[in-house]
N, CA and C atoms of all chains as a GROMACS GRO file, in nm:
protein
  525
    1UNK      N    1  -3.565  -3.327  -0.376
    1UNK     CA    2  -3.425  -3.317  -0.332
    1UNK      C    3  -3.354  -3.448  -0.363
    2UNK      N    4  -3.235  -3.455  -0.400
    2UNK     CA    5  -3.166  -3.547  -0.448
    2UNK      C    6  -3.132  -3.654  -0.328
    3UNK      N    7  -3.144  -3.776  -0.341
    3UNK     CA    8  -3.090  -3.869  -0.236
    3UNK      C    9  -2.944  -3.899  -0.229
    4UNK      N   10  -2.855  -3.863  -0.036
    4UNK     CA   11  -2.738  -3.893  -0.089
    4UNK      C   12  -2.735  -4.037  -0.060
    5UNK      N   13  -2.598  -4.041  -0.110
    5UNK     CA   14  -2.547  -4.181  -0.116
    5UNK      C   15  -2.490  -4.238  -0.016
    6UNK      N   16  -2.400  -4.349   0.068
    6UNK     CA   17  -2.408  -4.398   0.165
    6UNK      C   18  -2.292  -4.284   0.234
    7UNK      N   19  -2.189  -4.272   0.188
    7UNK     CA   20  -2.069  -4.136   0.179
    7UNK      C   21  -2.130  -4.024   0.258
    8UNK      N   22  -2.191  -3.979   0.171
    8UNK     CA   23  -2.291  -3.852   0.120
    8UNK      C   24  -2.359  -3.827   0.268
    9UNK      N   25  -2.442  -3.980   0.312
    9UNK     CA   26  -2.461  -3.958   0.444
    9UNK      C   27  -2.424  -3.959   0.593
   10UNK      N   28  -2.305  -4.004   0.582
   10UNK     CA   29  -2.194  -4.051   0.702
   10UNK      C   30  -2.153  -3.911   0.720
   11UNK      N   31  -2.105  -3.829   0.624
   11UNK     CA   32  -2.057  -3.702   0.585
   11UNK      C   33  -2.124  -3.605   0.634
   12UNK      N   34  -2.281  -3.637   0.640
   12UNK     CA   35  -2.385  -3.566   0.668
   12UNK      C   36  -2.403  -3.538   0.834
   13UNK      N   37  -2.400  -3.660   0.828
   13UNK     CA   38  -2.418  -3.686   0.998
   13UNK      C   39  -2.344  -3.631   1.064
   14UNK      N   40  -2.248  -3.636   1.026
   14UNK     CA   41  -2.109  -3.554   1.083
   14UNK      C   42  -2.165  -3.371   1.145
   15UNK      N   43  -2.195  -3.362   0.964
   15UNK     CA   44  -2.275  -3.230   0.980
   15UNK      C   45  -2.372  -3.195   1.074
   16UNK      N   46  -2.494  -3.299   1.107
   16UNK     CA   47  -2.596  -3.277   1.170
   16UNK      C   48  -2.498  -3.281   1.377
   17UNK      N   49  -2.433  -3.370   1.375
   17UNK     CA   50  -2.372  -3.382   1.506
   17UNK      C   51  -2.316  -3.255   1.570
   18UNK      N   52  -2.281  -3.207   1.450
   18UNK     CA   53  -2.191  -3.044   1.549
   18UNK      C   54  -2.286  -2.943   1.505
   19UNK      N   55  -2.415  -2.944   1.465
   19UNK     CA   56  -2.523  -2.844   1.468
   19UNK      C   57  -2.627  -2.907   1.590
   20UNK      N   58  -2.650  -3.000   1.610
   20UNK     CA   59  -2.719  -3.057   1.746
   20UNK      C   60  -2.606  -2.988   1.865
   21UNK      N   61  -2.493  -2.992   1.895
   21UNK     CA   62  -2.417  -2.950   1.979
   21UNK      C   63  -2.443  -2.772   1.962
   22UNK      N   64  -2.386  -2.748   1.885
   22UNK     CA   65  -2.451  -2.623   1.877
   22UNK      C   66  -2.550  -2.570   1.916
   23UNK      N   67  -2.669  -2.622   1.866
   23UNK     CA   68  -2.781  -2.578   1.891
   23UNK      C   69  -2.843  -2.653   2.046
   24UNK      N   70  -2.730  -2.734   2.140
   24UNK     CA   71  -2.789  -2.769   2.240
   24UNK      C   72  -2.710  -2.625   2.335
   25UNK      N   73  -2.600  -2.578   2.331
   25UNK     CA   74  -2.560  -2.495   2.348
   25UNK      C   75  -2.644  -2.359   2.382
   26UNK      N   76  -2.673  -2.343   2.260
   26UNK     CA   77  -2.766  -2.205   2.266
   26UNK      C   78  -2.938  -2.258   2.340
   27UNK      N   79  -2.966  -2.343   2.337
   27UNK     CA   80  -3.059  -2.380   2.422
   27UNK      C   81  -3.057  -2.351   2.543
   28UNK      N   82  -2.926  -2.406   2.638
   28UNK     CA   83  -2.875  -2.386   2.720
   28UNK      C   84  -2.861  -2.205   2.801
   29UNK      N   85  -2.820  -2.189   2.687
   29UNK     CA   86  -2.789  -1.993   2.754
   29UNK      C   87  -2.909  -1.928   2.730
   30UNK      N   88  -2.993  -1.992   2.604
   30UNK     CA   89  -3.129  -1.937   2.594
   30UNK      C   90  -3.238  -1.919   2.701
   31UNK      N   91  -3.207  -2.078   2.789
   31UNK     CA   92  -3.277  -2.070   2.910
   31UNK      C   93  -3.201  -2.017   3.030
   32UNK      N   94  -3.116  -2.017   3.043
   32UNK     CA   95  -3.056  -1.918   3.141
   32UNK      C   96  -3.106  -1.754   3.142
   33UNK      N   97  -3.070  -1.695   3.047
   33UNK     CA   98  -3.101  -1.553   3.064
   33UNK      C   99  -3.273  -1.579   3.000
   34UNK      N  100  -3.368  -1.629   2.996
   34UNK     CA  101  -3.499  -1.652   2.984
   34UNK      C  102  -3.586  -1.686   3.165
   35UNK      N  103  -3.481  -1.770   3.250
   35UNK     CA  104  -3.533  -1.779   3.355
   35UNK      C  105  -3.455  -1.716   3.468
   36UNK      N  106  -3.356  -1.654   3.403
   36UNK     CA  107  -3.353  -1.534   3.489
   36UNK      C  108  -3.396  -1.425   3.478
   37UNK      N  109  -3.399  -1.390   3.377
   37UNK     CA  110  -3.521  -1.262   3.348
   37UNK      C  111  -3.709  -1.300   3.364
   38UNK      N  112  -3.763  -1.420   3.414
   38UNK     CA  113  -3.867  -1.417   3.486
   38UNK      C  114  -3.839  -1.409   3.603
   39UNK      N  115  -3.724  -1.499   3.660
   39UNK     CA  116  -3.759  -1.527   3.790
   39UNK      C  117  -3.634  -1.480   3.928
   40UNK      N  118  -3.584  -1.360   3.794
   40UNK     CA  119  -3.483  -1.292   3.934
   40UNK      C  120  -3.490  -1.168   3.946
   41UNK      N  121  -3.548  -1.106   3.992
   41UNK     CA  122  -3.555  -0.957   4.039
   41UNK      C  123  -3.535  -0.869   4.158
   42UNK      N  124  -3.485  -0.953   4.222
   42UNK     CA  125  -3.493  -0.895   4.420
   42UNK      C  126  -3.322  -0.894   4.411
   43UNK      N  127  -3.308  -0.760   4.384
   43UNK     CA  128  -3.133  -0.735   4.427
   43UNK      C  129  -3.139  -0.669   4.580
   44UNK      N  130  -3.226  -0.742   4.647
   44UNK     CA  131  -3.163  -0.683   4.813
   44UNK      C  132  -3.035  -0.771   4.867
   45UNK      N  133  -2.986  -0.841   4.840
   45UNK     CA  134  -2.919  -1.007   4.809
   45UNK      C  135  -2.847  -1.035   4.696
   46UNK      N  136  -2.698  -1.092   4.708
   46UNK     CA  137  -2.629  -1.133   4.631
   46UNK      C  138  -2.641  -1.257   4.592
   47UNK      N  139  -2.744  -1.301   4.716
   47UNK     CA  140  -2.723  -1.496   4.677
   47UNK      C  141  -2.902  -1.470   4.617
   48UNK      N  142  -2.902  -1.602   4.527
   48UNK     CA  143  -3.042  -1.600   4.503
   48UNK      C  144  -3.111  -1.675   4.659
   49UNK      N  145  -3.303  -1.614   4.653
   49UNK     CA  146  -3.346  -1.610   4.772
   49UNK      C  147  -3.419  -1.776   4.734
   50UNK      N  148  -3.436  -1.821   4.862
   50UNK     CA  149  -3.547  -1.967   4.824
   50UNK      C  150  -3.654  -1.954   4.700
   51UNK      N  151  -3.734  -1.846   4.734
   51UNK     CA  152  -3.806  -1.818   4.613
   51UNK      C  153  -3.803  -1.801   4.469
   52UNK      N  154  -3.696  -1.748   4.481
   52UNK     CA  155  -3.618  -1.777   4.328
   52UNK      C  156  -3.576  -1.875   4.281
   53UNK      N  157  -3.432  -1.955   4.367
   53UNK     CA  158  -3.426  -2.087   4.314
   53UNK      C  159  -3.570  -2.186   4.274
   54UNK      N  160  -3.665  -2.171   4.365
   54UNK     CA  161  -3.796  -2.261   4.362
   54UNK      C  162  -3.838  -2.227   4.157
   55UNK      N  163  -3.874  -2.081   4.173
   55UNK     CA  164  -3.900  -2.074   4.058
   55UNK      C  165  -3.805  -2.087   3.922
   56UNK      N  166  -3.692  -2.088   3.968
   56UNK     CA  167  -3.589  -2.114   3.785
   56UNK      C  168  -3.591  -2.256   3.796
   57UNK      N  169  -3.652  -2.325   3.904
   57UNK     CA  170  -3.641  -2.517   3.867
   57UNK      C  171  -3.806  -2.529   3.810
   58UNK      N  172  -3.864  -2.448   3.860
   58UNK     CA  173  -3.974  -2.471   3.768
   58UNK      C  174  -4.009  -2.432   3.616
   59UNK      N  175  -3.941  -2.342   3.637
   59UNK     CA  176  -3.931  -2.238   3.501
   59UNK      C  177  -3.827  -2.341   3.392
   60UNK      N  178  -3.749  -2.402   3.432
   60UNK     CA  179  -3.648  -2.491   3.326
   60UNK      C  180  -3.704  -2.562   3.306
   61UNK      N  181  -3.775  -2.661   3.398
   61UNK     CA  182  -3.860  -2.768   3.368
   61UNK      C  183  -3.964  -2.764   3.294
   62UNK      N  184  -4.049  -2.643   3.278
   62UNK     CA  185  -4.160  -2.638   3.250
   62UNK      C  186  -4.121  -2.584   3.087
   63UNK      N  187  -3.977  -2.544   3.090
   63UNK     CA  188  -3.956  -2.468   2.949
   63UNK      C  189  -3.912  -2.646   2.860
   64UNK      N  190  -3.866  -2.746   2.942
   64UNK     CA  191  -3.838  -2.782   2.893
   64UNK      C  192  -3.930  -2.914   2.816
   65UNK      N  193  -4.055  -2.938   2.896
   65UNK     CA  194  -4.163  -3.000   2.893
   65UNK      C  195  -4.260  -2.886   2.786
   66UNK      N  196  -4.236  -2.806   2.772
   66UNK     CA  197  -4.282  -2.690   2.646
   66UNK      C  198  -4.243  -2.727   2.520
   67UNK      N  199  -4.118  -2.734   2.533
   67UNK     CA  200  -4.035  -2.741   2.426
   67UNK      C  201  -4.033  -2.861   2.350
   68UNK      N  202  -4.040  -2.994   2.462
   68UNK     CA  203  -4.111  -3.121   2.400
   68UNK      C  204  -4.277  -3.132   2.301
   69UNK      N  205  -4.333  -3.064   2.371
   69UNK     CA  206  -4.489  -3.009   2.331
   69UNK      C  207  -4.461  -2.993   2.178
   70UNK      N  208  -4.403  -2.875   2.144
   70UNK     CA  209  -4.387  -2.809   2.093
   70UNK      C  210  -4.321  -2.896   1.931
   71UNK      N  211  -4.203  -2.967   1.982
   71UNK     CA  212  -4.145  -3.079   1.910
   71UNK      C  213  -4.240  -3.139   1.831
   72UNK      N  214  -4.343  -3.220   1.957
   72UNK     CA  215  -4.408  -3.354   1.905
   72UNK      C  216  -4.545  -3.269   1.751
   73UNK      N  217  -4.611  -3.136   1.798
   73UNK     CA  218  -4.716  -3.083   1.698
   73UNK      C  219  -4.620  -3.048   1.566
   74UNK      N  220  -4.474  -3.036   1.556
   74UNK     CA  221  -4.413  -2.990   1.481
   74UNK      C  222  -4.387  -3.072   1.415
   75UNK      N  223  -4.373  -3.225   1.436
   75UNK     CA  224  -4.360  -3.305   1.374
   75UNK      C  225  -4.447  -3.379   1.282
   76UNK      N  226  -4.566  -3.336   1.352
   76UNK     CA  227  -4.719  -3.393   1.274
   76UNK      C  228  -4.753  -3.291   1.167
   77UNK      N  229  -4.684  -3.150   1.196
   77UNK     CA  230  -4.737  -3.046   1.080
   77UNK      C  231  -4.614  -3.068   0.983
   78UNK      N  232  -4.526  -3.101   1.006
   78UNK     CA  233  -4.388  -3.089   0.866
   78UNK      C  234  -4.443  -3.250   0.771
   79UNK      N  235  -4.492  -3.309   0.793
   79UNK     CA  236  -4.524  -3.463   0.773
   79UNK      C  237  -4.638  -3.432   0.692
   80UNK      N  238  -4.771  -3.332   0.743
   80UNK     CA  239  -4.903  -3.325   0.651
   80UNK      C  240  -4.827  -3.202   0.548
   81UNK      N  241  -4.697  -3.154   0.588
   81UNK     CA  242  -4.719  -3.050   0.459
   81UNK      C  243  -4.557  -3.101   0.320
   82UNK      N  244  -4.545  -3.224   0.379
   82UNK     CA  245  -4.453  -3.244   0.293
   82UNK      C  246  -4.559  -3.320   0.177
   83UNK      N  247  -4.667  -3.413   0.222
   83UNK     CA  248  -4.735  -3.466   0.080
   83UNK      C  249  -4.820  -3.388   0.093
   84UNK      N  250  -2.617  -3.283  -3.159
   84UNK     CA  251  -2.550  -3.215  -3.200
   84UNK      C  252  -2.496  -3.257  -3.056
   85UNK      N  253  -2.593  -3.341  -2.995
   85UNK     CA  254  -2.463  -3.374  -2.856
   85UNK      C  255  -2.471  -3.559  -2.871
   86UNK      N  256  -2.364  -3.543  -2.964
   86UNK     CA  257  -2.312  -3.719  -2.956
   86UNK      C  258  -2.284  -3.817  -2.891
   87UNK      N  259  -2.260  -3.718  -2.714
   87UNK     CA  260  -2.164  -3.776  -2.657
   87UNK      C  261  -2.253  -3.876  -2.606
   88UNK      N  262  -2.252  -3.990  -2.495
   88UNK     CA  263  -2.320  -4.064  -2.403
   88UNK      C  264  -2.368  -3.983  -2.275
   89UNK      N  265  -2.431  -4.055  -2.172
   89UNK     CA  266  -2.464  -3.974  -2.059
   89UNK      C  267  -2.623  -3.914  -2.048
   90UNK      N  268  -2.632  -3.923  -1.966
   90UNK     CA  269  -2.761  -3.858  -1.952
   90UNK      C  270  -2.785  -3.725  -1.989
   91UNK      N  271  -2.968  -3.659  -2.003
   91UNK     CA  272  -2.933  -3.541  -2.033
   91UNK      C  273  -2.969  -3.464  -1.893
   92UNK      N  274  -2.969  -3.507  -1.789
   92UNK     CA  275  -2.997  -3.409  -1.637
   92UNK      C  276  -2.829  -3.442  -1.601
   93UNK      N  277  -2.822  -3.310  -1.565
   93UNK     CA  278  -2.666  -3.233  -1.542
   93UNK      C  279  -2.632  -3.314  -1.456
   94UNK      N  280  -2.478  -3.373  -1.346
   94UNK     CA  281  -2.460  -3.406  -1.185
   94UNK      C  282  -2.410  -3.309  -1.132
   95UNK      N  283  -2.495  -3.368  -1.029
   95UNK     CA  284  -2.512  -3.254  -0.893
   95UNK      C  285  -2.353  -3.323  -0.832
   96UNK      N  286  -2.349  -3.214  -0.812
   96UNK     CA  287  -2.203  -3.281  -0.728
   96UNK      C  288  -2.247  -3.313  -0.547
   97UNK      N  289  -2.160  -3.391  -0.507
   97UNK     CA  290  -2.150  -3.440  -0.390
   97UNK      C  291  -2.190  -3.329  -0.258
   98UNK      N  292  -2.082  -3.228  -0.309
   98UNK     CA  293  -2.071  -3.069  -0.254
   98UNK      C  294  -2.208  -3.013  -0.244
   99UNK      N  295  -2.320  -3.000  -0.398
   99UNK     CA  296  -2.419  -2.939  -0.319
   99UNK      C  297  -2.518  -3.003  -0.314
  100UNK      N  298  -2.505  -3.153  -0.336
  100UNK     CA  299  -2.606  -3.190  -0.253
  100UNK      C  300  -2.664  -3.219  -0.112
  101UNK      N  301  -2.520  -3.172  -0.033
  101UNK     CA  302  -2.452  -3.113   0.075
  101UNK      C  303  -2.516  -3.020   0.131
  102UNK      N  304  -2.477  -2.954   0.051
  102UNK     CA  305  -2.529  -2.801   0.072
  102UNK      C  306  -2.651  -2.796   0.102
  103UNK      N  307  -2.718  -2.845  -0.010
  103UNK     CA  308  -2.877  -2.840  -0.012
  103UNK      C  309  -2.968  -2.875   0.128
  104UNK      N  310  -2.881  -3.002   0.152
  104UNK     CA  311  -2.921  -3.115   0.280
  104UNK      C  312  -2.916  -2.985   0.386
  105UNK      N  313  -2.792  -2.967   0.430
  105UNK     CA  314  -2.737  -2.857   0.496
  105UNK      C  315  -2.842  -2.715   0.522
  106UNK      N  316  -2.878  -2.650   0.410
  106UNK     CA  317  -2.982  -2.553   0.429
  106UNK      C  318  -3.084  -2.602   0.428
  107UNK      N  319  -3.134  -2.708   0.395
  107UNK     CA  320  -3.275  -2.717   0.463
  107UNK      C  321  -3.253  -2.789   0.566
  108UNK      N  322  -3.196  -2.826   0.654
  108UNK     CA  323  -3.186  -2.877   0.807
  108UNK      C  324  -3.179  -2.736   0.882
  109UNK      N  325  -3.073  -2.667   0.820
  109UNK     CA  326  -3.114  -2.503   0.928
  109UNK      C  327  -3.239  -2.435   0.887
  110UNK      N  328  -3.269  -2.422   0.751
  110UNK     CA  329  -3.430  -2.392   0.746
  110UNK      C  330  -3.512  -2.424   0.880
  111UNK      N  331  -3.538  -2.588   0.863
  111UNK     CA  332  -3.630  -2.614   0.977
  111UNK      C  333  -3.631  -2.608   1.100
  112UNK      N  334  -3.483  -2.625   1.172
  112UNK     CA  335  -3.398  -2.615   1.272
  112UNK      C  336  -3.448  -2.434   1.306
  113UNK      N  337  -3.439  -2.357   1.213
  113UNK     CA  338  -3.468  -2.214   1.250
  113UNK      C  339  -3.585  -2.203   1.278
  114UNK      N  340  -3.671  -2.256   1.164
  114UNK     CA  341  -3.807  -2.252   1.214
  114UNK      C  342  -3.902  -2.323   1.347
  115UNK      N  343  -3.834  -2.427   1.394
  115UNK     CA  344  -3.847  -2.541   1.483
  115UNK      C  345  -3.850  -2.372   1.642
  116UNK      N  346  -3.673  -2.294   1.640
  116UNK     CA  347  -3.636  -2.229   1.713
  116UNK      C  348  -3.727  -2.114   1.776
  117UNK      N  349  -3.775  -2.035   1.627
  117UNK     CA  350  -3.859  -1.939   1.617
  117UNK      C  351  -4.038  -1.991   1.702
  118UNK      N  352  -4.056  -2.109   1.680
  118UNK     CA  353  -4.175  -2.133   1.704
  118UNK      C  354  -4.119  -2.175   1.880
  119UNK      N  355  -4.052  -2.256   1.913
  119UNK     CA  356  -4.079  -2.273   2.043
  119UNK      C  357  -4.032  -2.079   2.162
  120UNK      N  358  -3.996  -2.026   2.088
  120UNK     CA  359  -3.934  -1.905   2.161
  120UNK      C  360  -4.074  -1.825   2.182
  121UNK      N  361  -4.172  -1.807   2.045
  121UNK     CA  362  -4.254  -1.717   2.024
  121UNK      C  363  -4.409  -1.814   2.055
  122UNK      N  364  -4.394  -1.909   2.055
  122UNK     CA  365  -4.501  -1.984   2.194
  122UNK      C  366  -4.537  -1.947   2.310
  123UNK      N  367  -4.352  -1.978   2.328
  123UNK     CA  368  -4.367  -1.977   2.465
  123UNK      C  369  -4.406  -1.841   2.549
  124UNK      N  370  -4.385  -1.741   2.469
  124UNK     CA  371  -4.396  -1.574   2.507
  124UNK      C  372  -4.551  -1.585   2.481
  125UNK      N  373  -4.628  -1.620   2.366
  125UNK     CA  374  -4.788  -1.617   2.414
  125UNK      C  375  -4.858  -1.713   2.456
  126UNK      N  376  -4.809  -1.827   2.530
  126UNK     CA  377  -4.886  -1.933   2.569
  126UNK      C  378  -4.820  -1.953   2.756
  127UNK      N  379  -4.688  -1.911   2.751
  127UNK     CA  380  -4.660  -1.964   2.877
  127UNK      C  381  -4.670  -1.888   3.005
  128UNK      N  382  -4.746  -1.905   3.145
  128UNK     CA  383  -4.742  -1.816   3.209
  128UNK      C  384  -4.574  -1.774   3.243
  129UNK      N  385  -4.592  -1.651   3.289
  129UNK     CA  386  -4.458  -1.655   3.386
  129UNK      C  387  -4.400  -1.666   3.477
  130UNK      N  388  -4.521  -1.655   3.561
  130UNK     CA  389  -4.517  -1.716   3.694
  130UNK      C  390  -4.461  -1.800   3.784
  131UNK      N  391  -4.479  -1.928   3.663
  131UNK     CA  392  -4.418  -2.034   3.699
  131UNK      C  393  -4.486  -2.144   3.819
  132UNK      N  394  -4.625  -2.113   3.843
  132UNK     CA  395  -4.684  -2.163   3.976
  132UNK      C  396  -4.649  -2.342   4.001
  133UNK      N  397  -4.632  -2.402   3.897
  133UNK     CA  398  -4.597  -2.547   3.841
  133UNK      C  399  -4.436  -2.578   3.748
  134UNK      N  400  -4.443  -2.640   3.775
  134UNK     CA  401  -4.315  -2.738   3.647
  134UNK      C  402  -4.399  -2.764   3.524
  135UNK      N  403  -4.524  -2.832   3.564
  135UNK     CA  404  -4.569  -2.867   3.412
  135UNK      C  405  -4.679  -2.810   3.325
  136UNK      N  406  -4.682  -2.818   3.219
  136UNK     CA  407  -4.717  -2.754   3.155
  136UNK      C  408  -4.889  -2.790   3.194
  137UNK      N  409  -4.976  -2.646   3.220
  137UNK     CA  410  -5.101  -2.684   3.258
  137UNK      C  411  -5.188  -2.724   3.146
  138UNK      N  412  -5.301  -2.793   3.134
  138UNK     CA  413  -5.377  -2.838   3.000
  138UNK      C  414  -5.409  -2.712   2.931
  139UNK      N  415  -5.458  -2.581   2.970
  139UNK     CA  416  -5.476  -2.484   2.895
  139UNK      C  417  -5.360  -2.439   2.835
  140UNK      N  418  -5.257  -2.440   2.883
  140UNK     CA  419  -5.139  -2.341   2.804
  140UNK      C  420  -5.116  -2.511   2.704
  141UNK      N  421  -5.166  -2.625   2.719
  141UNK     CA  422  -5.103  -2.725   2.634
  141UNK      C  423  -5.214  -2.715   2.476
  142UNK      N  424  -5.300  -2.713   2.527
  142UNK     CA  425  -5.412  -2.662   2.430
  142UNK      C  426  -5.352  -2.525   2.353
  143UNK      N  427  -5.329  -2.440   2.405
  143UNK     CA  428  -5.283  -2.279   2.366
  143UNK      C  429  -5.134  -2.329   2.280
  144UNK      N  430  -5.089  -2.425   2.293
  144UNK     CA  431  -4.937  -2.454   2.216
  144UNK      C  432  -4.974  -2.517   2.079
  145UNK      N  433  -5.106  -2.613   2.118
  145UNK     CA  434  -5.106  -2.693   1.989
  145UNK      C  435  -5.180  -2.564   1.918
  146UNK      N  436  -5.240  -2.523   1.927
  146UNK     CA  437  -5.301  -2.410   1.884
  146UNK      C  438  -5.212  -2.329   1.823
  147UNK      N  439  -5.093  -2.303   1.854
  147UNK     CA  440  -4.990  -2.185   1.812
  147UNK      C  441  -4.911  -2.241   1.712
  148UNK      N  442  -4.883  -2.385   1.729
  148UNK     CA  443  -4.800  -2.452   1.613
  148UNK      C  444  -4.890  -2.444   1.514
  149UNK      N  445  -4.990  -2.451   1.518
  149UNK     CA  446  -5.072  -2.513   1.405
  149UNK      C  447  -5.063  -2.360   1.338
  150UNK      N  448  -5.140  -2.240   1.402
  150UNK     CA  449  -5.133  -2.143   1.343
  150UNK      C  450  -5.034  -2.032   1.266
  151UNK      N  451  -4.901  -2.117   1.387
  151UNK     CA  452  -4.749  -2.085   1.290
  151UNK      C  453  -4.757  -2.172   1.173
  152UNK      N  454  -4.796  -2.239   1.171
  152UNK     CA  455  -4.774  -2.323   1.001
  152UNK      C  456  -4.875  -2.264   0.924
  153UNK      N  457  -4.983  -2.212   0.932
  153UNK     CA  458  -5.057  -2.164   0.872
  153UNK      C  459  -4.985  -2.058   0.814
  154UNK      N  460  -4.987  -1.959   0.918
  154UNK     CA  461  -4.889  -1.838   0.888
  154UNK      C  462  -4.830  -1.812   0.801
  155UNK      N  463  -4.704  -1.928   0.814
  155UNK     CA  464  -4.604  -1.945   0.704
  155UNK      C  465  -4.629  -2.001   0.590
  156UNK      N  466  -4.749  -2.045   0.565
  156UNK     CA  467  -4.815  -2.081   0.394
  156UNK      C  468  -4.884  -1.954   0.365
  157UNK      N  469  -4.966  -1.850   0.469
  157UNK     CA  470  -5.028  -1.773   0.382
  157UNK      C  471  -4.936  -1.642   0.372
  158UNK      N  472  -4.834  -1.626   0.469
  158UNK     CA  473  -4.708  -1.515   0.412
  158UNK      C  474  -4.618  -1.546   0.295
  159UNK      N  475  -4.610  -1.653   0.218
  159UNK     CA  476  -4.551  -1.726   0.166
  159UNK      C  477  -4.623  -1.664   0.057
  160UNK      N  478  -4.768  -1.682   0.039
  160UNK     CA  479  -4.856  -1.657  -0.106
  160UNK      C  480  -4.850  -1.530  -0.110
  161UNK      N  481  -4.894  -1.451  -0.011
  161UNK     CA  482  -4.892  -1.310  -0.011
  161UNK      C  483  -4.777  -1.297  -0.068
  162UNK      N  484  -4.622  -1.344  -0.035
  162UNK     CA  485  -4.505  -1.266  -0.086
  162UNK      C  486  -4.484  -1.336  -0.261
  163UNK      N  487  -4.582  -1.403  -0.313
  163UNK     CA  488  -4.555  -1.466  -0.423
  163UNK      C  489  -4.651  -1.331  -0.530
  164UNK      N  490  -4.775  -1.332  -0.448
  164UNK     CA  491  -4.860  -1.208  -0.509
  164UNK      C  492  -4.800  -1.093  -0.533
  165UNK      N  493  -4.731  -1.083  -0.423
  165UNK     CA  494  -4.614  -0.908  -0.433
  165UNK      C  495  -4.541  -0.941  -0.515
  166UNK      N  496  -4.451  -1.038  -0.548
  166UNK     CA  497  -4.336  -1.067  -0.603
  166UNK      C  498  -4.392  -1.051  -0.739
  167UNK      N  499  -4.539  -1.122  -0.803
  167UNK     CA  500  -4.591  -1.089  -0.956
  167UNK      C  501  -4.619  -0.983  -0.962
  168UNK      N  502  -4.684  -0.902  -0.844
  168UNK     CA  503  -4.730  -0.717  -0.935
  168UNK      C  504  -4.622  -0.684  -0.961
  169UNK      N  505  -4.499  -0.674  -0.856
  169UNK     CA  506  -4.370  -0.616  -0.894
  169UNK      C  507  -4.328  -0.695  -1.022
  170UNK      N  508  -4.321  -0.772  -1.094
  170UNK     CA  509  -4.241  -0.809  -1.188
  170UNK      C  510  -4.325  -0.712  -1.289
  171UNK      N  511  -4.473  -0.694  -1.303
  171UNK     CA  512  -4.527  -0.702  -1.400
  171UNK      C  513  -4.473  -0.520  -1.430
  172UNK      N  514  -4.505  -0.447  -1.292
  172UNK     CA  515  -4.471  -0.291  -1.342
  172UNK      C  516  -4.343  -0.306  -1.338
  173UNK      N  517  -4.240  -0.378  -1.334
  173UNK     CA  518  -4.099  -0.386  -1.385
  173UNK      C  519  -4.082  -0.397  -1.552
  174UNK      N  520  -4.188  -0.440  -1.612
  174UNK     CA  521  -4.130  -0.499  -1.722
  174UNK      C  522  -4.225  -0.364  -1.800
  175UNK      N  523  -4.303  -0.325  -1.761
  175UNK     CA  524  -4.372  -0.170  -1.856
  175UNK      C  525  -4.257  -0.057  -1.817
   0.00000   0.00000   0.00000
């Protein structure tokens, strides 16, 4: 792939900045309807019950400590398969 | 019969080398997406009994990345194998 130039990459960045926003976005709603569809099911109640809240703070956290996981092996496999 | 000066590899313009940059950042960015979604559906309980991730499901992740990359090199050959029989009964 061609190297850009100093332009080329300021320009770039630009690019990469409103696809990180983006894609923090959909992260965002991804885990919403992901930990509410584990961890809400009791419609006897309009408000969520203790038990629920307990579990969507675990469930975010744990998605989000996943997702780090997930990062760091991804980074070691794009690295052995670029040489 | 080409007199002129200049090199003989064409320029890429600014635009797609842009471009290029551009699709392979969502390439990986997609693939990055696909792998933490489809992990997490076979490695993560649902339960939720913890916040953190227990050593078995951490074991079961490195395990899944690795085998998604596999994956995607040997679907890759397979679709290169399909792609030559088809050319070859294309051209009889």
């Amino acid at each position: 792939m061609d190297q850009l130039n100093i332009k080329e990459q300021q320009e770039f960045q630009t690019i990469v900045e409103q696809k990180q926003m983006k894609d923090f976005m959909n992260l965002y709603s991804n885990l919403v309807s992901r930990c509410f569809d584990d961890c809400v099911n009791d419609f006897t109640s309009a408000n969520l019950t203790t038990k629920e809240n307990s579990c969507l703070a675990k469930c975010s956290e744990k998605f989000l400590k996943h997702s780090e996981r997930i990062g760091q092996r991804f980074q070691e496999q794009k690295y052995v398969s670029t040489f | 019969m080409f007199g002129l000066g200049g090199g003989s590899t064409p320029q890429v313009s600014s635009q797609q080398k842009l471009q290029a940059a551009e699709a392979e950042l969502d390439m990986v960015t997609g693939m990055f997406n696909q792998l933490v979604n489809q992990c997490h559906r076979k490695c993560i309980n649902k339960a939720y009994n913890e916040s953190d991730v227990t050593k078995q499901e951490a074991i079961c992740l490195d395990r899944c990345v690795s085998k998604y990359f596999e994956t995607n090199l040997q679907v890759g050959e397979n679709m290169q194998k399909l792609g030559q029989s088809g050319a070859f009964m294309g051209r009889q």
